[in-house]
N, C-alpha and C positions, 0 to 999 in steps of 0.2 A: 543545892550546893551550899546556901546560907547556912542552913539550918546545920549542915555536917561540919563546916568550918567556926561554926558558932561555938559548939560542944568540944572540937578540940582545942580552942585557942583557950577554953575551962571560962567561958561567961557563964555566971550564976543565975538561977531563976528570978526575971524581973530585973537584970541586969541589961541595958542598951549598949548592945554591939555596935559600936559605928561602921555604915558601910555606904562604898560609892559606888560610881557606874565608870566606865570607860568606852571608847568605841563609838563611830559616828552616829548609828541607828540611834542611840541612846542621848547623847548630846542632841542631836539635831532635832530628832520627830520627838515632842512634848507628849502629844496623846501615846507612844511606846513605853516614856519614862515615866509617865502618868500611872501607867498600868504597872509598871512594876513599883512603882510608889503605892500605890494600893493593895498588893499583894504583902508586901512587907511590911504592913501596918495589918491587916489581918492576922496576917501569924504572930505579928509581935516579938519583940524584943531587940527591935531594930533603927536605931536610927538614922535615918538619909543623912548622908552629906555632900557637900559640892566636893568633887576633884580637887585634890589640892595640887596638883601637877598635872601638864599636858599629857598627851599617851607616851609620846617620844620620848620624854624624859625616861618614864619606865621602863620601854625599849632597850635607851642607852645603858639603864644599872642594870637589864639582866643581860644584855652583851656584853657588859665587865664583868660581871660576876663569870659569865662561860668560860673569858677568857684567863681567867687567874685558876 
């Protein structure tokens, strides 16, 4: 799913896509995020970042967006 959202948001080769995680499995169990921090350093062209928002917050703007 990275890699398909990579190509259409048009990142260039050797270009770092910033991407995070959301979700408790992911916050919580280190050795889960661990794995996926490894996997996307593999494929490359990706870099980790912290959450910049809670998940709720997200929640809220796509239940405004539904509702407009």
């Amino acid at each position: 799913m990275a890699q398909s959202l990579r190509g259409a948001l048009g990142f260039e080769a050797g270009e770092q896509a910033p991407i995070s995680w959301s979700g408790g499995v992911l916050t919580r169990e280190r050795i889960i995020r661990g794995a996926l921090e490894r996997h996307l350093v593999e494929m490359g062209g990706f870099a980790l970042i912290e959450p910049r928002y809670a998940p709720g917050y997200g929640a809220a703007q796509y239940a405004a967006h539904l509702a407009t």
